[in-house]
C-alpha positions in Angstrom: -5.4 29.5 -44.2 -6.1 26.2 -42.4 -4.5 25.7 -38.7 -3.7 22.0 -37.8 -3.9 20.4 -34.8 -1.7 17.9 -33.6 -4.3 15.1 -32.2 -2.8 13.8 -28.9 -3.0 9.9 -29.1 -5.4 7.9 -27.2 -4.4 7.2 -23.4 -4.7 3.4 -25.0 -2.3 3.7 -27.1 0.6 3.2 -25.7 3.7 0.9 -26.3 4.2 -2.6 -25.3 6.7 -1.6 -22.6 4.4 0.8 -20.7 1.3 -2.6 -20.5 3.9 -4.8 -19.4 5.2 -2.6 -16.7 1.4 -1.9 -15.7 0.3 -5.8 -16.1 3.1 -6.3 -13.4 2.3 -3.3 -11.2 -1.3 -4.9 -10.8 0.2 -8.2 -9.4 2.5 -6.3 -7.0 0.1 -4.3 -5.6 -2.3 -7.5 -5.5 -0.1 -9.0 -2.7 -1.0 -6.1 0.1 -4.4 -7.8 0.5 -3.6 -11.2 -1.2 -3.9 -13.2 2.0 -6.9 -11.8 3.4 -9.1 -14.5 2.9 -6.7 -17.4 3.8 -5.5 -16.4 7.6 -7.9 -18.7 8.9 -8.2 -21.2 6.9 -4.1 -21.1 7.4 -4.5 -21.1 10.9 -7.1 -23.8 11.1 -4.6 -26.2 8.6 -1.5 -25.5 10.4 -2.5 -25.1 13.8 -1.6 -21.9 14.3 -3.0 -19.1 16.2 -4.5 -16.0 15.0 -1.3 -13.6 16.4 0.9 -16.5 14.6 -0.7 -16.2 11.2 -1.0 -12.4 11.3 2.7 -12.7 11.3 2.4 -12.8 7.6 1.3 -9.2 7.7 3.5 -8.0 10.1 7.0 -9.6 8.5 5.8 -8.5 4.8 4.8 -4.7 5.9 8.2 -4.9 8.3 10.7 -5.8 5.8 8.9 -3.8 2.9 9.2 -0.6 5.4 12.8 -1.2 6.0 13.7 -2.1 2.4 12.5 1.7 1.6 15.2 2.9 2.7 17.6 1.7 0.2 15.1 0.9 -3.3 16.5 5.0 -3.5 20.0 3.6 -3.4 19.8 0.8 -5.4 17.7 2.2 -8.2 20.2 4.7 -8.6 23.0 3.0 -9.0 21.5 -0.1 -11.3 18.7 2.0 -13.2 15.2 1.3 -13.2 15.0 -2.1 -15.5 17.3 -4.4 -13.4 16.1 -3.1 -9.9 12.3 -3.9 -11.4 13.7 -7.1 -12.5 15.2 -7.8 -9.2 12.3 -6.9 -7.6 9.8 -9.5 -9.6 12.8 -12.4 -9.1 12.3 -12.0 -5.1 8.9 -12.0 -5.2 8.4 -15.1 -7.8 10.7 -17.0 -5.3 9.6 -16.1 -2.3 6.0 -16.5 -2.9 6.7 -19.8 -4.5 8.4 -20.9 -1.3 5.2 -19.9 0.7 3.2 -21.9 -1.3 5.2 -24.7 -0.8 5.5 -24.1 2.9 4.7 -26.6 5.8 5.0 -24.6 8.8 3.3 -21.0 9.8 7.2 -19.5 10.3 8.1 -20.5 7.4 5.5 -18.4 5.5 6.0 -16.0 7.8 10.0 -15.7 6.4 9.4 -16.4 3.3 6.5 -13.2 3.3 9.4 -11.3 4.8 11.4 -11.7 1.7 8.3 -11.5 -0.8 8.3 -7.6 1.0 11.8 -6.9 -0.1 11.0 -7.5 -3.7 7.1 -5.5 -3.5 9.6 -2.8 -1.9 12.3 -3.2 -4.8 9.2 -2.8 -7.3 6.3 -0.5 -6.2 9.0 2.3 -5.5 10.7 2.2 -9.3 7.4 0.7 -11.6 6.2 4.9 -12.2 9.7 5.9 -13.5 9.9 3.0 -16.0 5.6 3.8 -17.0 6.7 7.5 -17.4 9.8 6.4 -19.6 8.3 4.6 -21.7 4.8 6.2 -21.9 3.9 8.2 -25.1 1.3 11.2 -24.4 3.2 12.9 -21.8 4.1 12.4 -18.1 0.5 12.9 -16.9 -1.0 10.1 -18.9 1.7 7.5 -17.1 0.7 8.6 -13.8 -3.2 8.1 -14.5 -1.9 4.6 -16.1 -0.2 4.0 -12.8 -2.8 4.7 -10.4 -4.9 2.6 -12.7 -2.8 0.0 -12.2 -2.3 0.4 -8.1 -6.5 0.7 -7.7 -7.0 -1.9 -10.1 -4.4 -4.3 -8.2 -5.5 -3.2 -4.4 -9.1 -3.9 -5.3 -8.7 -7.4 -7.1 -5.7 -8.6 -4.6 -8.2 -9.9 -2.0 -11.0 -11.7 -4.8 -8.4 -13.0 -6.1 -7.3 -14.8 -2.8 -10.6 -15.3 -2.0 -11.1 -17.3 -5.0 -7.8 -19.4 -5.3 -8.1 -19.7 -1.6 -11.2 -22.1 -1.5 -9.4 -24.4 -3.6 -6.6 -24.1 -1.1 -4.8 -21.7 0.5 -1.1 -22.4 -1.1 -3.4 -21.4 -4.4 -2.8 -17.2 -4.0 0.9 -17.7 -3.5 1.6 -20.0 -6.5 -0.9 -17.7 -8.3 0.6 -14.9 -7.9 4.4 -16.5 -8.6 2.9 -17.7 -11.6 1.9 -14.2 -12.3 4.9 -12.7 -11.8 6.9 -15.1 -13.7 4.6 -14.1 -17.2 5.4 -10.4 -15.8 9.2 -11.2 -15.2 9.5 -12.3 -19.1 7.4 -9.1 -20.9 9.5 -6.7 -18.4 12.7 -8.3 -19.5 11.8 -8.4 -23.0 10.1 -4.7 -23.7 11.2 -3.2 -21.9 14.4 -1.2 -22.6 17.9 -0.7 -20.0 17.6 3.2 -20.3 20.5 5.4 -19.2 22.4 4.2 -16.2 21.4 7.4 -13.2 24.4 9.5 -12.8 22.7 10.8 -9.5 23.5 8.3 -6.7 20.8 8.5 -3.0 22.8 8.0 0.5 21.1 5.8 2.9 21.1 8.5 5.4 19.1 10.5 3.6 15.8 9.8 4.9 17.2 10.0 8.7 18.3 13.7 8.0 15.0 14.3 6.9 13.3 13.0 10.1 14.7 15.9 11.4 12.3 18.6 10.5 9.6 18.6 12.8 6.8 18.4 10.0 7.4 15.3 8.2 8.3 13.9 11.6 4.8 14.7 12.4 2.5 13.7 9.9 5.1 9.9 9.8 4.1 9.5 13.6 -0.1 10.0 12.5 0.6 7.7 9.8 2.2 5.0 12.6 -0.6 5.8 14.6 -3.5 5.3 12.3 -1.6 2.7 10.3 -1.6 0.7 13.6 -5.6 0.8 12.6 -5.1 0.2 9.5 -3.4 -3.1 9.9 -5.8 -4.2 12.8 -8.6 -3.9 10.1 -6.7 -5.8 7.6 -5.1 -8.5 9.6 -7.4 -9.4 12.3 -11.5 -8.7 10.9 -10.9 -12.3 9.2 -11.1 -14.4 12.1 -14.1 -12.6 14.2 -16.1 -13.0 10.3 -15.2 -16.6 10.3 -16.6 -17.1 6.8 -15.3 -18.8 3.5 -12.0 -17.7 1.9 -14.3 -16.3 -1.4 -16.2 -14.4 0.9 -13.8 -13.0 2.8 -12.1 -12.2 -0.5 -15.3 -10.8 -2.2 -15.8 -8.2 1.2 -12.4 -6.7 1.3 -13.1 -6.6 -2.7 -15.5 -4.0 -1.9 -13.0 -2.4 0.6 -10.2 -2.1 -2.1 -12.7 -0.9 -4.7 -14.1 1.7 -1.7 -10.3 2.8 -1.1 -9.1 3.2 -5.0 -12.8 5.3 -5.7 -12.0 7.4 -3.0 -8.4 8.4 -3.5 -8.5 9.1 -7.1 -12.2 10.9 -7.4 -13.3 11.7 -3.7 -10.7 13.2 -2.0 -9.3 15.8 -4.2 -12.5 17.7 -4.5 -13.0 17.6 -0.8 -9.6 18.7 -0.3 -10.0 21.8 -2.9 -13.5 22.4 -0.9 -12.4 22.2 2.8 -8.9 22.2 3.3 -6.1 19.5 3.4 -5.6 19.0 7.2 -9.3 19.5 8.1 -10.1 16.5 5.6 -7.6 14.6 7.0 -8.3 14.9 10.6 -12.1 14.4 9.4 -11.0 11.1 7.3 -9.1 9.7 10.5 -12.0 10.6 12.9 -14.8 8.9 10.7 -11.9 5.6 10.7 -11.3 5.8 14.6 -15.5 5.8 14.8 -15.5 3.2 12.3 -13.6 0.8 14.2 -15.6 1.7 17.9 -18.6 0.7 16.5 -16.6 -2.5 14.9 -15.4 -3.2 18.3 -19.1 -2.6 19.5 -20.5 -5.0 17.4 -17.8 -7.6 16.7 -20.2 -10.2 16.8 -22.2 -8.9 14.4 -21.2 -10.0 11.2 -23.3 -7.7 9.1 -21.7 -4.6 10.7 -18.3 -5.8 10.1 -19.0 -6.1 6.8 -20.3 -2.7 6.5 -18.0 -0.9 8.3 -15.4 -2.9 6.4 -16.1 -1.5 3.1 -16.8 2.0 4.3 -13.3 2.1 6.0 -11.8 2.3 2.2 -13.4 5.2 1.6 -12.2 6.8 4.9 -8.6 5.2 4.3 -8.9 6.6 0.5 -9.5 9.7 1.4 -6.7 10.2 4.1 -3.8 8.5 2.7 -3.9 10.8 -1.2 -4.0 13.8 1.2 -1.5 13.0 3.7 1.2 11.6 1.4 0.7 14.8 -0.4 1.0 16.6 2.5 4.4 14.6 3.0 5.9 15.9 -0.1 5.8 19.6 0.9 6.3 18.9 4.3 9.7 19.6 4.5 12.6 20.7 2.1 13.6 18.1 0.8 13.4 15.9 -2.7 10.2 14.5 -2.5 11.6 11.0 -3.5 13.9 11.2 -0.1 10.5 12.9 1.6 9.1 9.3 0.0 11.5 7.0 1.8 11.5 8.3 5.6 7.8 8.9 5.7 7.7 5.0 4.4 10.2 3.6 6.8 8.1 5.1 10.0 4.7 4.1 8.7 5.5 0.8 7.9 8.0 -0.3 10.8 6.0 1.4 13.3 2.5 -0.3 11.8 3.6 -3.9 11.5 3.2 -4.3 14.9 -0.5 -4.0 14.9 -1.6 -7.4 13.0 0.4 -9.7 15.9 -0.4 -7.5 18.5 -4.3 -7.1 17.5 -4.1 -11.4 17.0 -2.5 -11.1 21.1 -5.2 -8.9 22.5 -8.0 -11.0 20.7 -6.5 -14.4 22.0 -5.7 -13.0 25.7 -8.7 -10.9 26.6 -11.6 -10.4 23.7 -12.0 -10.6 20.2 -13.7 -6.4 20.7 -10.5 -5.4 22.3 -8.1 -5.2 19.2 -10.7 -2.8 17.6 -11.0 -0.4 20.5 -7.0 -0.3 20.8 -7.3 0.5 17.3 -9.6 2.7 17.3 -7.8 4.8 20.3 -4.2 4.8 18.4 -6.6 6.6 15.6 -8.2 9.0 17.9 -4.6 9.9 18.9 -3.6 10.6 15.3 -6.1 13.2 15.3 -4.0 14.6 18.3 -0.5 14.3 16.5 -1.7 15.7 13.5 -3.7 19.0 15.0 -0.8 19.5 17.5 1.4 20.5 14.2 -0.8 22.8 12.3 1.1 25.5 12.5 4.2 23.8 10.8 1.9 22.0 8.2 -0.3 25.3 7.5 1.7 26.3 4.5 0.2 23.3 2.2 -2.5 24.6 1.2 -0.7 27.3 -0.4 1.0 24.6 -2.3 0.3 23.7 -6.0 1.6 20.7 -6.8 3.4 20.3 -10.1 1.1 18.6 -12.1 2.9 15.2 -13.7 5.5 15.1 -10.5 7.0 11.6 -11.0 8.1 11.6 -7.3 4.6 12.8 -5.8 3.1 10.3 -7.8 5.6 7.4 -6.7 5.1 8.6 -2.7 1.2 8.3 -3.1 1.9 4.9 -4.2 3.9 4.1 -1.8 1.5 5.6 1.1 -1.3 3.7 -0.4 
């Protein structure tokens, strides 16, 4: 008597829906570090300062923050298709507009509403992967992250490159992107059922209320506010080319994605989730003294540019996880408030850091930096007890919501 087994299909093989959704996830999650290697050469061409142009990091990580409260409403109430679709139709105008922009606060709005439609997008591309993915829920989600690592990593070469030509080049690029991605979504991808489950606005308020997730969305504020200085500011101390810029926070992306998806789960199985963490966020706090240290030193910039993804890898997989079981409450909701505090709170960072380096010296944005991550550390230990259940926590494996709140903490 023979026994067949059912072959599982190959994680390639998957319908047209599922690359279309992933070909546009790429370009949304290109536009985090999109802009990288154009803030000075903005600056120099429309005489603006470096707090002016960092604007265009502070508006985009604002409005995306605040527009995470309600991708929960809107997504259930018009489905997943036609909030995706929404999403893509803001950003394709909006980065259009910044392209074709003659002032710095006009990029700086029209960035604004470019976060709006990345918010839209980002938080409803898994669901429509997992819908339409063939080989079970687990193979979307490794499609996904694909897609996110794949899109963080090439976002910044592919500014750098575009950029030398001239800086409206990564903002028509990526309109033009979009657009292709706005068609294949609206072709293959199918409505689906209409949600029958509807998500109130003050959801994510209520859950602000249990002292854990309050806890580890203040460390994320704080260490974000490091985050964003690293991002937004390193460009104009470097003062190189756009495609170099481009081709060094390359590496950083690339150092980020590696570590999130390989790195940090077998350090977390090894030595604990909040020890990793606290470990992740000390190594980043370090990495930025000796940035502030050696600001003039390009070569160490460099350096300790790339080997702050690793370190920023590493800490935002485990402490978006950390979010989900952090309080009880649906992880998707969990998702949204931990969102809105990183984000809003964050922004602040790429203008202020521009501010500190224009008033007093280009080393003193790094050592704020640096200090706001030392007091993570604080935040964080001062809630162990609260947070010391998850470890004991397996997480479902194939958890469409844990998977969409990594993506949205990366």
């Amino acid at each position: 008597m023979s026994i067949t087994v059912e072959k599982q299909p190959s994680l390639l093989q998957q319908p047209k829906a599922v690359w279309a959704v992933a070909f546009a996830s790429v370009i949304a999650f290109m536009g985090i570090g999109l802009v990288d290697p154009i803030l000075k050469p903005i600056g120099e061409q429309l005489n603006a300062s470096p707090s002016q142009v960092s604007l265009l990091f502070t508006s985009y990580m604002l409005v995306t923050g605040v527009a995470m409260l309600i991708t929960g409403v809107v997504s259930s109430r018009f489905g997943p298709k036609k909030t995706l679709l929404a999403g893509l139709a803001i950003i394709i105008v909006f980065s259009a507009l910044a392209g074709s922009s003659s002032s710095i606060g006009e990029i700086v709005g029209f960035r604004a509403g470019w976060g709006l439609g990345n918010a839209l997008f980002i938080a409803t591309a898994l669901s429509a992967i997992v819908g339409a993915a063939s080989g079970g829920v687990a193979r979307a989600i490794i499609l996904y992250e694909a897609a996110l690592g794949i899109g963080i990593a090439a976002g910044p070469l592919l500014g750098g490159v575009l950029g030398s030509i001239s800086w409206r080049g990564p903002f028509f690029g990526v309109a033009a992107l979009m657009a292709v991605a706005f068609i294949f979504l609206l072709v293959m991808l199918p409505a689906g059922e209409t949600p029958t489950h509807h998500t109130s606005l003050a959801d994510p308020f209520r859950a602000l209320r249990h002292r854990g997730l309050l806890t580890v969305g203040i460390t994320a504020l704080l260490y974000n506010y490091g985050f964003f200085t690293l991002l937004a500011y390193t460009p104009f101390p470097l003062d190189m080319g756009a495609y170099s810029i481009g081709f060094i926070f390359f590496g950083w992306g690339l150092a980020l994605a590696i570590s999130s998806v390989f790195l940090a789960p077998r350090l977390q199985r090894r030595f604990g989730t909040l020890n990793i963490m606290m470990l992740a966020l000390l190594l980043f706090a370090v990495d930025l003294a000796a940035m502030a240290l050696f600001t003039d030193t390009k070569a160490v910039l460099v350096v300790c540019v790339v080997l702050a993804g690793v370190f920023l890898g590493v800490n935002n997989t485990l402490i978006t996880e950390t979010v989900m079981i952090s309080a009880p409450v649906e992880r998707s909701t969990a998702s949204a408030a931990y969102s809105f505090v990183r984000f809003v709170g964050g922004a602040a960072a790429p203008y202020l850091a521009g501010k500190l380096g224009e008033s007093i010296n280009v080393h003193v944005p790094f050592w704020v930096g640096a200090a706001c991550t030392f007091v993570a550390i604080g935040v964080l230990a001062s809630g162990r007890k609260v947070l010391a259940h998850v470890d004991d926590h397996e997480p479902a494996p194939g958890s469409i919501d844990e998977a969409r709140a990594v993506t949205v903490g990366d």
